[in-house]
Backbone of each chain as ProteinMPNN parsed JSONL, in Angstrom:
{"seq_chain_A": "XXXXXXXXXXXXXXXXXXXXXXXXXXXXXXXXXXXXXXXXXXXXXXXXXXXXXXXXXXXXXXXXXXXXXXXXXXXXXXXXXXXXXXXXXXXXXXXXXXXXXXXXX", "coords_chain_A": {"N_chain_A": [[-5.773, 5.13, -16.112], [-2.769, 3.62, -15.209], [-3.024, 0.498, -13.609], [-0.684, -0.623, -12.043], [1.131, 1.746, -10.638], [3.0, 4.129, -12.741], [6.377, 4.811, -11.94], [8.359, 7.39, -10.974], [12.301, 7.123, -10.849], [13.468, 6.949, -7.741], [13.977, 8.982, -5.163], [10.976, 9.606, -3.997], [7.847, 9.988, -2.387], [5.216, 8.192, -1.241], [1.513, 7.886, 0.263], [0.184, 5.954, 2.213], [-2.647, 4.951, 2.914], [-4.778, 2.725, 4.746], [-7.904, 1.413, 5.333], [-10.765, 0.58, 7.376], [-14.473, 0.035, 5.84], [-17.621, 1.566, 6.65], [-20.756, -0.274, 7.362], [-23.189, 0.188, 4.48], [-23.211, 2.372, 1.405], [-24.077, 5.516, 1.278], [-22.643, 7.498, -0.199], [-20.182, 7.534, -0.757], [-19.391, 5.777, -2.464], [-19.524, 7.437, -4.853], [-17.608, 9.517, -4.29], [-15.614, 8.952, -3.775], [-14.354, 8.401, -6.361], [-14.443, 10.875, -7.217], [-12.258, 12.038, -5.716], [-10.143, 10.332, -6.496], [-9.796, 11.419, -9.52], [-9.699, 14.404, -8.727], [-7.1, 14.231, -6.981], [-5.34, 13.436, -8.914], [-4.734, 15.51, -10.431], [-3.862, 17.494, -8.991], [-0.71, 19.454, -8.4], [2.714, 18.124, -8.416], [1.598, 15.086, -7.915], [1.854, 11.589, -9.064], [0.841, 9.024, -9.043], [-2.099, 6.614, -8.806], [-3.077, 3.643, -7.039], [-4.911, 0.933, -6.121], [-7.012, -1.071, -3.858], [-9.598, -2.673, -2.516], [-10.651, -5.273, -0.485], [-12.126, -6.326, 2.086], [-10.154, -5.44, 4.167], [-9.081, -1.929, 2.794], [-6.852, -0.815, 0.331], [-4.981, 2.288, -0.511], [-2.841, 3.866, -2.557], [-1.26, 6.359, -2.84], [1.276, 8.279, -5.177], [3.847, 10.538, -4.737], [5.416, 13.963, -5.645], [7.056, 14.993, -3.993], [7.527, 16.264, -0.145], [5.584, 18.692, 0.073], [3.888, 18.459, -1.51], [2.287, 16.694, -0.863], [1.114, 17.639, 1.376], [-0.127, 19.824, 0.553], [-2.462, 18.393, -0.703], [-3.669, 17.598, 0.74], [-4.482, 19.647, 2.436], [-6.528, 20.394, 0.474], [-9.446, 22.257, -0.168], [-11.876, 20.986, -1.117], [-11.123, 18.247, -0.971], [-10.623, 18.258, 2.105], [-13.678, 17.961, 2.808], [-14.129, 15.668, 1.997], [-12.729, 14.296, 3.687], [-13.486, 15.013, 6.101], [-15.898, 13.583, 6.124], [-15.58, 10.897, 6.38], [-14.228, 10.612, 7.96], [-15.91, 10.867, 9.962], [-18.356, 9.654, 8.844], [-17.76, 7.656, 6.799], [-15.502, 5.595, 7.288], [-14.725, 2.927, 9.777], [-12.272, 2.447, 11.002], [-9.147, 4.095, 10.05], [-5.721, 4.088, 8.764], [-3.304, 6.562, 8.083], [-0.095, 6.569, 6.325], [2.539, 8.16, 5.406], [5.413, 8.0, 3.79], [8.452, 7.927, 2.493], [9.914, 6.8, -0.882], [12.231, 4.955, -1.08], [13.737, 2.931, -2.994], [13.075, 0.919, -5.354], [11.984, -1.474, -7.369], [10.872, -3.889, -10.109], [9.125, -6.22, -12.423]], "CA_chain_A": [[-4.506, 5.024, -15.37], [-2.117, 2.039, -15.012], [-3.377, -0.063, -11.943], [0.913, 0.06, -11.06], [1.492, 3.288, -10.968], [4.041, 4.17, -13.745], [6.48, 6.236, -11.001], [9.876, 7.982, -11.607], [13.059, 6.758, -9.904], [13.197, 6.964, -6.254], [13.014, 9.363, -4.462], [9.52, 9.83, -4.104], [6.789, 9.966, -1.513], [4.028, 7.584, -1.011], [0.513, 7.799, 0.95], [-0.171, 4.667, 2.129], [-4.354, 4.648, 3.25], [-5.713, 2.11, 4.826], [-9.164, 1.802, 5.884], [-12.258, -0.232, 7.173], [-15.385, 1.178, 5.566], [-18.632, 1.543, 7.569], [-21.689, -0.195, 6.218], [-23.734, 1.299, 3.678], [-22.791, 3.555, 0.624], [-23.575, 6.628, 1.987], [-22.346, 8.338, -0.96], [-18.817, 6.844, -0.764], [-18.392, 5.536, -4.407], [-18.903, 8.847, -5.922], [-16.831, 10.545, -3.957], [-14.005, 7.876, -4.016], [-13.763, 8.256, -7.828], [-13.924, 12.235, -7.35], [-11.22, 12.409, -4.845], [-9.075, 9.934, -7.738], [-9.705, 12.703, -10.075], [-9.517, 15.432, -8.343], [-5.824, 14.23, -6.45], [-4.695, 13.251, -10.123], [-4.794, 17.09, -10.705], [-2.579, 18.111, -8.333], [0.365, 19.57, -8.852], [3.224, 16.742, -8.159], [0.6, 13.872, -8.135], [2.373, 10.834, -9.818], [0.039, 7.742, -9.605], [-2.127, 5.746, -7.635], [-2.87, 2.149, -6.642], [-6.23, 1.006, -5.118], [-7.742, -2.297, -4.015], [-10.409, -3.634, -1.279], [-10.771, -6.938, -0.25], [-12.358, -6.5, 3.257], [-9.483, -4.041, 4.229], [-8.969, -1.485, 1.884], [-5.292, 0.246, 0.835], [-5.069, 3.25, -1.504], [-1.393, 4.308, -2.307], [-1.3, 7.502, -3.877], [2.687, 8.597, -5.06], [3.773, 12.33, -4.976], [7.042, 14.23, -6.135], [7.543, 15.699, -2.404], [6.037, 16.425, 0.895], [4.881, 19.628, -0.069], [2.582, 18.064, -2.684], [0.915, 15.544, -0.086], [0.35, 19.231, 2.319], [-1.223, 20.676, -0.447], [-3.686, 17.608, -1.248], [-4.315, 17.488, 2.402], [-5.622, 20.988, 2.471], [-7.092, 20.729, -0.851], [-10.686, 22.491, 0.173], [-12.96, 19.913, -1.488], [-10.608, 17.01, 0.285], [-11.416, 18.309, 3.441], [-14.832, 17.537, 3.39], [-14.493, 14.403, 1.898], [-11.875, 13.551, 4.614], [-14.501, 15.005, 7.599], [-17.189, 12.429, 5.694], [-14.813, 9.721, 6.355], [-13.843, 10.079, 9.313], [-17.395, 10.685, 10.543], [-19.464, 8.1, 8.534], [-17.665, 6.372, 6.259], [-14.924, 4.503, 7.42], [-14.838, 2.901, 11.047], [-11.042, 2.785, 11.223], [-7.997, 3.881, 9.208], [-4.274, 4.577, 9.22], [-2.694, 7.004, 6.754], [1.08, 6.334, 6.252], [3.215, 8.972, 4.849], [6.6, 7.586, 3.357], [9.594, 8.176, 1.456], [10.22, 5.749, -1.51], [13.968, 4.953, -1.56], [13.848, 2.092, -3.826], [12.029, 0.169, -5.994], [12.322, -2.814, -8.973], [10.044, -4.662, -10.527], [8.692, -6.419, -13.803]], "C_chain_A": [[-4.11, 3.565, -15.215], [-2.375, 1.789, -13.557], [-2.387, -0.212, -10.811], [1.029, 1.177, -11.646], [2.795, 3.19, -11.582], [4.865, 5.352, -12.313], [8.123, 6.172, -11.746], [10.933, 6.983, -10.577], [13.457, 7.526, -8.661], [14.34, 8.555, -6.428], [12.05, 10.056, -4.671], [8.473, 9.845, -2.933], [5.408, 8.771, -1.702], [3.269, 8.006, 0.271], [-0.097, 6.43, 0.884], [-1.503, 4.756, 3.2], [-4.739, 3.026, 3.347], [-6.412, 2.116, 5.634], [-10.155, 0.502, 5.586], [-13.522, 0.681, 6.968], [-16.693, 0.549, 6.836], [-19.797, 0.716, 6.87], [-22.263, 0.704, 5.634], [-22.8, 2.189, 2.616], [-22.577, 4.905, 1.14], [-22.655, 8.12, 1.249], [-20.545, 8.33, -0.79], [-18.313, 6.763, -1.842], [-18.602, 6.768, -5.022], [-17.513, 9.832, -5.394], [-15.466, 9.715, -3.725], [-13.442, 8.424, -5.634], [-13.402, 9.891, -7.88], [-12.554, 12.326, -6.861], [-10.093, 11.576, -6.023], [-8.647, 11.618, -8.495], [-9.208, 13.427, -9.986], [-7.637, 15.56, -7.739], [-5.275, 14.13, -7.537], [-4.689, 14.971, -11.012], [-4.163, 17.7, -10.165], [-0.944, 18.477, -8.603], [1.274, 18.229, -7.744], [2.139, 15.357, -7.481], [1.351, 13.052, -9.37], [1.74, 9.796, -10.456], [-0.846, 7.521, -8.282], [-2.718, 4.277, -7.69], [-3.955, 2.08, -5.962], [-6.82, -0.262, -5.223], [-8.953, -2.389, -2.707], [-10.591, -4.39, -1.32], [-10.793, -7.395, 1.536], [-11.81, -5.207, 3.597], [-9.473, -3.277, 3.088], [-7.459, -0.129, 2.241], [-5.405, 0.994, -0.33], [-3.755, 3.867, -1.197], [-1.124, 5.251, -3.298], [0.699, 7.817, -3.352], [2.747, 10.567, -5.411], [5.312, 12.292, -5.026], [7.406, 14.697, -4.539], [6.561, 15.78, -1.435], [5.068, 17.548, 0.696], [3.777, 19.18, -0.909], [1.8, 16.82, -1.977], [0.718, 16.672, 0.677], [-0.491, 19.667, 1.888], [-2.325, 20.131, -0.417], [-4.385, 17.764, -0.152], [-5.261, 19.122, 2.81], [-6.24, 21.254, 1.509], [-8.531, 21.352, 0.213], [-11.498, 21.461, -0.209], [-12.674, 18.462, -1.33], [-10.384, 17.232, 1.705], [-12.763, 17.667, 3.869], [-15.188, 16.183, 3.39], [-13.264, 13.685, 3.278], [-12.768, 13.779, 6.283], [-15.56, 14.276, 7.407], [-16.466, 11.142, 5.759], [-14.487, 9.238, 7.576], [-15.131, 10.108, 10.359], [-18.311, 9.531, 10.05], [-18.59, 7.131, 7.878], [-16.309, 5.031, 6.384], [-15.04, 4.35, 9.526], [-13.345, 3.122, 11.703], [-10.003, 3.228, 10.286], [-6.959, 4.86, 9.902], [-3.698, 5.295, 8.008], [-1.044, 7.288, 7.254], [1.464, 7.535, 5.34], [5.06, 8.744, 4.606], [7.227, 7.711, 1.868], [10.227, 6.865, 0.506], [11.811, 5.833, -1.663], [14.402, 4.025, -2.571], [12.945, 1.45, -4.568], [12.591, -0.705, -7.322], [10.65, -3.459, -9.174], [9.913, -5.498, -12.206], [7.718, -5.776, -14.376]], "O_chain_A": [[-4.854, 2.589, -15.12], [-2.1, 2.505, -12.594], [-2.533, -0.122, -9.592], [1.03, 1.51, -12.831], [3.647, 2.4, -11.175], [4.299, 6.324, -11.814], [8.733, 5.442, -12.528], [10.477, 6.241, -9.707], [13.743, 8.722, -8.716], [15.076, 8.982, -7.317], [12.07, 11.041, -5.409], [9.042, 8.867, -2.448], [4.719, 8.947, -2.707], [3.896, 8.409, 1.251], [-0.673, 5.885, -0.057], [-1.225, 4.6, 4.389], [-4.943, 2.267, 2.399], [-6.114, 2.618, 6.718], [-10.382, -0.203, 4.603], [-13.731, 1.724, 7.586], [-16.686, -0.44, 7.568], [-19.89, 0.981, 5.671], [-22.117, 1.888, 5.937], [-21.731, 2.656, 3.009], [-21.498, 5.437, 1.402], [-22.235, 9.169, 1.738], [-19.902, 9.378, -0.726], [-17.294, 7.28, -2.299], [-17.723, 7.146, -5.798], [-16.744, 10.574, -6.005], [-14.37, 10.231, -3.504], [-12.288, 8.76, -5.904], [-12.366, 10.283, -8.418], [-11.689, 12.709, -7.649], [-9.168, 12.287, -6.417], [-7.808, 12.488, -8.259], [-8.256, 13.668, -10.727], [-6.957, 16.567, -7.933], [-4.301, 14.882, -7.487], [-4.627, 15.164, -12.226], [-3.698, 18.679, -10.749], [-0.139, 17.636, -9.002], [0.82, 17.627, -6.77], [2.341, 14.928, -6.345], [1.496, 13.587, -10.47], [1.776, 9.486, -11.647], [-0.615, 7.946, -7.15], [-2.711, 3.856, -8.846], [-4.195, 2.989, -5.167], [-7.162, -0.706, -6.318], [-8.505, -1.701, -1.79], [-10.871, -4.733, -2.469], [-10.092, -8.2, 2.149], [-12.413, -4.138, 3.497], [-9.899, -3.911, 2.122], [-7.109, 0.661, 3.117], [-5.941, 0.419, -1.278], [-3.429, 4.303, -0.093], [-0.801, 4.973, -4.453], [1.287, 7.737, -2.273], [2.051, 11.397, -5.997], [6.139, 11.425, -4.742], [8.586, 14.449, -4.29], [5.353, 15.56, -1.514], [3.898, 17.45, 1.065], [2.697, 19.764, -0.816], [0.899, 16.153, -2.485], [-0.51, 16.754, 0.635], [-1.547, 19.965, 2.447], [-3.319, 20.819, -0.184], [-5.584, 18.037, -0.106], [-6.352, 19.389, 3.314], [-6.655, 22.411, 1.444], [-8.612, 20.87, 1.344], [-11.923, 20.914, 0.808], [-13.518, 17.575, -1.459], [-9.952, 16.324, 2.415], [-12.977, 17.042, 4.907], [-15.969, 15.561, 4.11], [-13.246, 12.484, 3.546], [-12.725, 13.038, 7.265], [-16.323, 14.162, 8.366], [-16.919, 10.257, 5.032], [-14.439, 8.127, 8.104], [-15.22, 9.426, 11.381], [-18.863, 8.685, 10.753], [-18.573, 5.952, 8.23], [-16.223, 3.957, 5.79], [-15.307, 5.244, 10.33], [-13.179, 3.811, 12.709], [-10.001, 2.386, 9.388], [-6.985, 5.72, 10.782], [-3.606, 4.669, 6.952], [-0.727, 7.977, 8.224], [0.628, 7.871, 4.501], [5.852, 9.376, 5.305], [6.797, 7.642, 0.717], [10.934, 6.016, 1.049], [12.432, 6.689, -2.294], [15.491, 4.278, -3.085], [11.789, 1.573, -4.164], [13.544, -0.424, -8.049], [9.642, -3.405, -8.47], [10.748, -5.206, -13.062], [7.426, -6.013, -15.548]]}, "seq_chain_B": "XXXXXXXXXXXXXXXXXXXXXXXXXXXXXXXXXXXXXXXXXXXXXXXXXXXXXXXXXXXXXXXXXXXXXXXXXXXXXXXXXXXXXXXXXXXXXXXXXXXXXXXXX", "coords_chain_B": {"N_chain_B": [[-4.327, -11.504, 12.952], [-4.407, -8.264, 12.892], [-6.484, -6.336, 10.48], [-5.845, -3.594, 9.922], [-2.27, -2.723, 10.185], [-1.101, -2.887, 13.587], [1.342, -0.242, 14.445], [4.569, 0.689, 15.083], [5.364, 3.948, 16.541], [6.912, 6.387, 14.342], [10.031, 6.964, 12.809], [9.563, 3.354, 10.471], [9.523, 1.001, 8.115], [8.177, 0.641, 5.279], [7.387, -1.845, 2.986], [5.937, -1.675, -0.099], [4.075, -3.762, -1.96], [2.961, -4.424, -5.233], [0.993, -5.921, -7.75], [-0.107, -8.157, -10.523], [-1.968, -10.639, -11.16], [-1.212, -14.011, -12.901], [-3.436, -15.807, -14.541], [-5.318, -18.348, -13.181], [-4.503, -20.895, -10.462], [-1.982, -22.26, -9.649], [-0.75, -23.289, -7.573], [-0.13, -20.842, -6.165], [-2.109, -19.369, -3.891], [-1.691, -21.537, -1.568], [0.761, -20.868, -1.367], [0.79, -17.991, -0.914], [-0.483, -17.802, 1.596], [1.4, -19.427, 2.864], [3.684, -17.515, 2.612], [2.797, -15.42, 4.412], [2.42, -16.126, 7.005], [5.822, -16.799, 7.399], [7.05, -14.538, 6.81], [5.779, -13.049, 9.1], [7.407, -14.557, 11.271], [9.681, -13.262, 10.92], [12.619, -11.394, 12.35], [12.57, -8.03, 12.844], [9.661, -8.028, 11.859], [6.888, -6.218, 11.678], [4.257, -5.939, 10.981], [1.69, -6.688, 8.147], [-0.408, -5.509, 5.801], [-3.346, -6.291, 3.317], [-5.072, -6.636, 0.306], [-6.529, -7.651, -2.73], [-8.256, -6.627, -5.744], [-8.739, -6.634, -8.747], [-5.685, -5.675, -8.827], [-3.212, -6.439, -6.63], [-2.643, -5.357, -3.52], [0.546, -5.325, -1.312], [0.969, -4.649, 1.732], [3.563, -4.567, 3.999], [5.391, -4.057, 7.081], [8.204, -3.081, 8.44], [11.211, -3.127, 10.871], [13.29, -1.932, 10.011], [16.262, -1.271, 7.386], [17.526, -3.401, 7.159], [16.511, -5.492, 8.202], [14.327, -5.701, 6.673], [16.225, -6.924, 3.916], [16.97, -9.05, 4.886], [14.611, -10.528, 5.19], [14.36, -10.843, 2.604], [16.235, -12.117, 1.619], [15.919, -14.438, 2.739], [15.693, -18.27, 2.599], [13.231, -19.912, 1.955], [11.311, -17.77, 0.789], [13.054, -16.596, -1.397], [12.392, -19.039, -3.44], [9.935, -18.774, -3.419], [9.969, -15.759, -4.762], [10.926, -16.183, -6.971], [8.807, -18.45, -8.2], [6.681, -16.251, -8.262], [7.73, -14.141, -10.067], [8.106, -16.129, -12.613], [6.003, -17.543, -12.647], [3.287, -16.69, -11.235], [3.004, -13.787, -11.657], [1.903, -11.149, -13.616], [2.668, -8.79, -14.205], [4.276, -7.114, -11.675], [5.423, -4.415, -8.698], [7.596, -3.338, -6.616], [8.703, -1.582, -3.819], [10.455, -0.05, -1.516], [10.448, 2.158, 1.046], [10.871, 4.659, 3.46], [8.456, 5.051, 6.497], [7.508, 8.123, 7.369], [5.579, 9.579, 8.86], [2.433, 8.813, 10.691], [-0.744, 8.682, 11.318], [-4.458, 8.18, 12.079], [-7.716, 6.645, 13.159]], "CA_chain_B": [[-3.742, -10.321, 12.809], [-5.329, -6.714, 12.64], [-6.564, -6.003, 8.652], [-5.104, -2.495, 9.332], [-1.756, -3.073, 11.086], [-0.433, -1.96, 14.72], [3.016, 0.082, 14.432], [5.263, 1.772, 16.517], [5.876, 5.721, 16.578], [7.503, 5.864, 13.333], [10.38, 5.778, 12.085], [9.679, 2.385, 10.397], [9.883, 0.711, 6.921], [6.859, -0.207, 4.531], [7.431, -2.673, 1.289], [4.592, -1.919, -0.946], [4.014, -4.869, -3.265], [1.836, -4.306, -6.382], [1.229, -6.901, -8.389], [-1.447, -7.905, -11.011], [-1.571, -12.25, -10.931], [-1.794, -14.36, -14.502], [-4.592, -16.667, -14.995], [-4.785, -19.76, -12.694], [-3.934, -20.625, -9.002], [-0.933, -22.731, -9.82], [-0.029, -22.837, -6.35], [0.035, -19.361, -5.733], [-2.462, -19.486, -2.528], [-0.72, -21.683, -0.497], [2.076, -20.005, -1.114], [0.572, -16.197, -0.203], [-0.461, -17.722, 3.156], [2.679, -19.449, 3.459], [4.689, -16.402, 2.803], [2.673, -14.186, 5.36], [2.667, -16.855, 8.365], [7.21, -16.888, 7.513], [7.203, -13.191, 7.035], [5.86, -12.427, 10.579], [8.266, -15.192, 11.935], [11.19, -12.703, 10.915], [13.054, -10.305, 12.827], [12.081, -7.325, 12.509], [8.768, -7.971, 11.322], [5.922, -5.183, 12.556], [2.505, -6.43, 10.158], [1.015, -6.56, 6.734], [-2.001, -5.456, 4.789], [-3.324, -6.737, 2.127], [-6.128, -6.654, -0.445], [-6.876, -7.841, -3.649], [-9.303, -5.739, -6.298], [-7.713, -6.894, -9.852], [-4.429, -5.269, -8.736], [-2.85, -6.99, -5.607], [-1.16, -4.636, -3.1], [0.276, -5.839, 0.246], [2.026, -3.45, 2.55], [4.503, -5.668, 5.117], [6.376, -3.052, 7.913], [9.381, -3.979, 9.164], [11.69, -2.16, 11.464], [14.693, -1.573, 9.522], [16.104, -2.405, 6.353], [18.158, -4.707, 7.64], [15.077, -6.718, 8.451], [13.511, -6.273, 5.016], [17.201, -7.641, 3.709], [17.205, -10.623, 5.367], [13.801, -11.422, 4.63], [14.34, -10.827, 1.015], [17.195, -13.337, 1.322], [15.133, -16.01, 3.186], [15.529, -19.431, 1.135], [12.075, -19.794, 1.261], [11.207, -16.289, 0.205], [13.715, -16.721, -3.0], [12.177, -19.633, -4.005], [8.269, -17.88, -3.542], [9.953, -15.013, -5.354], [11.315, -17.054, -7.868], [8.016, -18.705, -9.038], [5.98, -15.392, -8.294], [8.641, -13.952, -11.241], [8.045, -16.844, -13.373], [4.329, -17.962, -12.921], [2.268, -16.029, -10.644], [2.729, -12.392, -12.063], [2.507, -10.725, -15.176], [3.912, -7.479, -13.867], [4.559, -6.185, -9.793], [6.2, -3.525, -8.492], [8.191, -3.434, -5.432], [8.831, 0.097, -3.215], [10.87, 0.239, -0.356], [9.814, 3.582, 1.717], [10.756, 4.637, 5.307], [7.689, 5.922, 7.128], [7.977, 9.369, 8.453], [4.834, 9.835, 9.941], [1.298, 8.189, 10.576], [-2.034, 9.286, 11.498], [-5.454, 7.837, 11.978], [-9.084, 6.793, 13.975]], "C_chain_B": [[-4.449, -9.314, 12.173], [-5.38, -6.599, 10.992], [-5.728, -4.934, 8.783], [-3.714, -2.871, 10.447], [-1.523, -2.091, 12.357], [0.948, -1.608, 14.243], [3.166, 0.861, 15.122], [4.664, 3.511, 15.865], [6.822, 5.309, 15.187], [9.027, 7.167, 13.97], [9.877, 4.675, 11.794], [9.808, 2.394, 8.987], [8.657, 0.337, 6.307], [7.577, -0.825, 3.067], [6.157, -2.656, 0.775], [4.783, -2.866, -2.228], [2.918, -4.717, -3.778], [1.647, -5.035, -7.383], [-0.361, -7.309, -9.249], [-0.792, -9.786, -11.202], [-1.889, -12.516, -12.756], [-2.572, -15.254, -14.399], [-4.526, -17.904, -13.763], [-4.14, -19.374, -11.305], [-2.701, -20.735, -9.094], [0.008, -22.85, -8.339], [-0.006, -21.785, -5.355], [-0.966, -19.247, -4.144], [-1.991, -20.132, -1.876], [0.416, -21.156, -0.029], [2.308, -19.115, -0.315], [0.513, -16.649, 1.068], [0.883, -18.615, 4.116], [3.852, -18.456, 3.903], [4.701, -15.784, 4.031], [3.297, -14.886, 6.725], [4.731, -16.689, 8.291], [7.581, -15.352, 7.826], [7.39, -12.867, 8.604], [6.385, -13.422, 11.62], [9.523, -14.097, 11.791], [11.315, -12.113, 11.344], [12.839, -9.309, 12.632], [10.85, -6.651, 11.936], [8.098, -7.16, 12.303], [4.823, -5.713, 12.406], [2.838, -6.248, 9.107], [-0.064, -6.51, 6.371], [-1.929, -5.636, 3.629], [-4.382, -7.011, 1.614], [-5.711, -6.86, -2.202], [-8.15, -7.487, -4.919], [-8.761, -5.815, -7.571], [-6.724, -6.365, -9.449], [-4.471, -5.112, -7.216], [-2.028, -5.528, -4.886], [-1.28, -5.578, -1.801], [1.512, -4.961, 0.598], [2.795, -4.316, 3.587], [5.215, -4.291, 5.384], [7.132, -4.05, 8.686], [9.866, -2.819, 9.71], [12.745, -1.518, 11.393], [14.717, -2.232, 8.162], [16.665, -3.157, 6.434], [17.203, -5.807, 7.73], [14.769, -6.976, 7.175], [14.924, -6.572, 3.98], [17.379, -8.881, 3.915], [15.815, -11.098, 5.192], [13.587, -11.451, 3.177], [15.189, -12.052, 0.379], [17.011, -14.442, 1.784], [14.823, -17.109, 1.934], [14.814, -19.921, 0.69], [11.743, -19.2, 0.314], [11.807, -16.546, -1.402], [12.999, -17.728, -3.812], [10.513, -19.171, -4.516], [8.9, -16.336, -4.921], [10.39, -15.663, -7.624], [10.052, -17.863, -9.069], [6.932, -17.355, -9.034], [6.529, -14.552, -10.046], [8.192, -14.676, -12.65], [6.393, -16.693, -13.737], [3.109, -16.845, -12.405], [1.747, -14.612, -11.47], [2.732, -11.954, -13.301], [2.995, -9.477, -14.955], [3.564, -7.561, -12.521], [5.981, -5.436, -10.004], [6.623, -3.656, -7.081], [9.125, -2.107, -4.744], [9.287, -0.522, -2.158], [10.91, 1.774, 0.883], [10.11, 3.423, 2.976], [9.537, 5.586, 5.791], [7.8, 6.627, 8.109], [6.576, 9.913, 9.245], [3.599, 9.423, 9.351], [0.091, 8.817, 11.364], [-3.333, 8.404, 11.595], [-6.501, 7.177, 13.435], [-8.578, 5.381, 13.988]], "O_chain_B": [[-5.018, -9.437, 11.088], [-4.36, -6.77, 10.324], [-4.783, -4.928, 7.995], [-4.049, -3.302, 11.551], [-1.674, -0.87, 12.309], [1.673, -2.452, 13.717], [2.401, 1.617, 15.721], [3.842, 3.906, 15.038], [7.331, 4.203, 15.006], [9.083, 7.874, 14.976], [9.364, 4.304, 12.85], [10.131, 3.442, 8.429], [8.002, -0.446, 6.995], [8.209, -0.137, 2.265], [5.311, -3.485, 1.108], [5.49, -2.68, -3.218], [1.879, -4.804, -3.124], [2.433, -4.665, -8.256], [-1.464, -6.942, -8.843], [0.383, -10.129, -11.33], [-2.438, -11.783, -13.579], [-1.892, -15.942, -13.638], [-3.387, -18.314, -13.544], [-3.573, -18.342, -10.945], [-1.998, -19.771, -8.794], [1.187, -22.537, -8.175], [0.101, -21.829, -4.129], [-0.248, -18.988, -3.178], [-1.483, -19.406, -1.023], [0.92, -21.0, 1.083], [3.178, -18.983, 0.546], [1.29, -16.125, 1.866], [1.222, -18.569, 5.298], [4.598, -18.438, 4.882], [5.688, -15.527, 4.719], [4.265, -14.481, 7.369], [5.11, -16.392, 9.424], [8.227, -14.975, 8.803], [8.408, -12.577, 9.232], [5.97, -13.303, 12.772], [10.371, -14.165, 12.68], [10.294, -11.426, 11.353], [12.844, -9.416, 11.406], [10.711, -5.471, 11.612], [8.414, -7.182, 13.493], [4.19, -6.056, 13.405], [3.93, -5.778, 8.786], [-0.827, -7.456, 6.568], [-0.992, -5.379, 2.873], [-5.034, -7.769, 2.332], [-4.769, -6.301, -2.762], [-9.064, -8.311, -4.897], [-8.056, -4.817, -7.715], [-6.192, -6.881, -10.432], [-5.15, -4.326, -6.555], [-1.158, -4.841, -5.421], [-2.216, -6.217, -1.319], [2.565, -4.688, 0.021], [1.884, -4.984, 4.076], [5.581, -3.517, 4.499], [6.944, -5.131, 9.242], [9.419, -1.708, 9.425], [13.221, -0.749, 12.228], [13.984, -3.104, 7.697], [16.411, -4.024, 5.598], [17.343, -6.931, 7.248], [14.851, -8.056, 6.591], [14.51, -6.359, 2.84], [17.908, -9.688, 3.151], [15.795, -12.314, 5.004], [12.662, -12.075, 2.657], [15.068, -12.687, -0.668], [17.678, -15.427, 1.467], [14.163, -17.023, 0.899], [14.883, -20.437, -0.425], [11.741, -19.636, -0.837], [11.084, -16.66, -2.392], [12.902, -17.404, -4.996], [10.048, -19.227, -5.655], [8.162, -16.053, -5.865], [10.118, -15.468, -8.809], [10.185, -17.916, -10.292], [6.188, -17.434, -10.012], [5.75, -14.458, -10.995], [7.95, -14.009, -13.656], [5.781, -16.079, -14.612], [2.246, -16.331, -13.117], [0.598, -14.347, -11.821], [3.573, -12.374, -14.096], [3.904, -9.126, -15.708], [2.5, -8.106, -12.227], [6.964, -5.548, -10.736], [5.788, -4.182, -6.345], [10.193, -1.776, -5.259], [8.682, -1.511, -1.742], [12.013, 1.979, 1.39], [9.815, 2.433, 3.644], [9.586, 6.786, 5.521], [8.048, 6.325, 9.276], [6.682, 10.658, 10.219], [3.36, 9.471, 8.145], [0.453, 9.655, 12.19], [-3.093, 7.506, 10.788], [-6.06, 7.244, 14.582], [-9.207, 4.505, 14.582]]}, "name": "protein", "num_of_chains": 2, "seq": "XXXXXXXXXXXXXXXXXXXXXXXXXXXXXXXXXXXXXXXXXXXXXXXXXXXXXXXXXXXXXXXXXXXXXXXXXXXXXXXXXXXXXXXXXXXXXXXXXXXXXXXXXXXXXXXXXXXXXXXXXXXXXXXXXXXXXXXXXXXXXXXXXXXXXXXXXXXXXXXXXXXXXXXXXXXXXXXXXXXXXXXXXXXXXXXXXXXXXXXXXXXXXXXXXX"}
């Protein structure tokens, strides 16, 4: 996947994640790369975007809200979202917004 | 200022900037921490996150787009955007999104 998400013209949805992790692995990096995967399977799933550097922001794009509801009840992103919020991160904020514009190079 | 930011009750605005840098400082750090310190001088400014992991994002909330207008047209700003364009980047993307609702620990 392109590290900018290739996305359509606006309008669109973004999930904007960010999060401090906890120490320790803890079985974090596998299940980071699953949950990629696995959300890139979703029906309307567009792209996503992912860095850490202390904080960490993960900006997954979707065609509508119904297709961030869905991910959100995915069954096997439940658990990784009750392992997150229990061990592995200490704080985060998940943003849910409507892309109205966008440019770039 | 908080890694993850404080924001109101939404309504609000997020600018996701995605950006991948080209070779070389060339300036470019003084700049980034020039930008942020002008940024959260502007009206309307809320916060920004921001991490770096080969592909830069930084999230800046503002409280309108009026706000993120006038700091787009700051004569600083143009001139930061101006060599970011030129030197700094070899591609970014730039999203304007109103956030409809937030969540988190």
């Amino acid at each position: 996947m392109s590290p900018i998400a290739i996305t359509p013209k606006p309008p669109y949805y973004a999930v904007i994640f960010t999060s401090l992790r906890s120490d320790g692995d803890n079985g974090y990096g596998d299940m980071a790369t699953r949950m990629v995967q696995l959300a890139s399977e979703q029906p309307g799933f567009i792209g996503i975007e992912s860095a850490r550097e202390g904080v960490g922001i993960t900006v997954s794009y979707w065609r509508d809200l119904e297709s961030i509801k869905l991910w959100k009840a995915n069954a096997e992103h439940l658990v990784a979202q009750k392992l997150g919020h229990e061990q592995w991160y200490t704080s985060f904020k998940t943003r849910i917004a409507k892309v109205e514009r966008d440019y770039g190079i």
